[in-house]
C-alpha positions in Angstrom: 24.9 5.8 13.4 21.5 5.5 14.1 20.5 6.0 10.9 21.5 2.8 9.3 20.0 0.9 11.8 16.6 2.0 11.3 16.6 1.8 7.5 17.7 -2.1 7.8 14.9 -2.5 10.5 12.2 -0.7 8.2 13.4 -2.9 5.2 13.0 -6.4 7.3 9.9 -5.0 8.8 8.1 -4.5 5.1 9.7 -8.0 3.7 8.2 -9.0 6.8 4.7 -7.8 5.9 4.9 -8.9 2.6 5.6 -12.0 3.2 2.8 -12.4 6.0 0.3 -10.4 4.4 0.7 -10.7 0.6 2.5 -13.3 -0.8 0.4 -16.5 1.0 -2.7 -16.8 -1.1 -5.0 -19.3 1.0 -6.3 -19.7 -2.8 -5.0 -22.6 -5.6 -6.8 -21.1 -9.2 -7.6 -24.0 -11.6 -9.4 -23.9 -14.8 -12.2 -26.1 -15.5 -13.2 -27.6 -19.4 -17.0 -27.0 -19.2 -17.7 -28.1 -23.2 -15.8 -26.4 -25.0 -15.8 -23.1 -22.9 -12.6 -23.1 -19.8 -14.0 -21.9 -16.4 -11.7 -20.5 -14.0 -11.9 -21.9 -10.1 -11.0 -20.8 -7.1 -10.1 -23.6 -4.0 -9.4 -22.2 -0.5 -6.4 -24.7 0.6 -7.2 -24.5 4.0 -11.2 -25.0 4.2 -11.6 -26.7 0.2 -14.2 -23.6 0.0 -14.5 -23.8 -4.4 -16.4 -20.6 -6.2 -16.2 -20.5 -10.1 -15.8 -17.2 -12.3 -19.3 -16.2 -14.1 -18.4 -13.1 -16.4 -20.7 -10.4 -15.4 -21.4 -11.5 -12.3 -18.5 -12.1 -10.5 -16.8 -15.4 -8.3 -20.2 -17.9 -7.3 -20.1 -20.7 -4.7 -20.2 -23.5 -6.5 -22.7 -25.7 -5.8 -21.0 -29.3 -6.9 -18.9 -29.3 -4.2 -18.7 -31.6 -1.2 
């Protein structure tokens, strides 16, 4: 009897985590038209934080924001 009980409390304890933990990106991703060439951003919704993609190097501050 027991048995049943714990499986449905393990099952809403990981839906739990995932949906704490996992599925709320503080980041929106936009893509930028720099020229011709798209750059991909990164905002933080909660402090407006922005870092754009370099290839090679990795995600930058970017240094345009205010």
């Amino acid at each position: 009897m027991k048995k049943p009980i714990v499986w449905v409390a393990a099952v809403l304890l990981l839906l739990f985590a995932f949906s704490m933990l996992i599925y709320p990106t503080p980041y929106k991703y936009l893509q930028y038209m720099n020229g011709s060439s798209i750059t991909p951003l990164k905002v933080n919704t909660i402090t407006g934080h922005t870092q754009r993609y370099v290839q090679g190097v990795g995600w930058v501050d970017d240094t345009n924001t205010q």
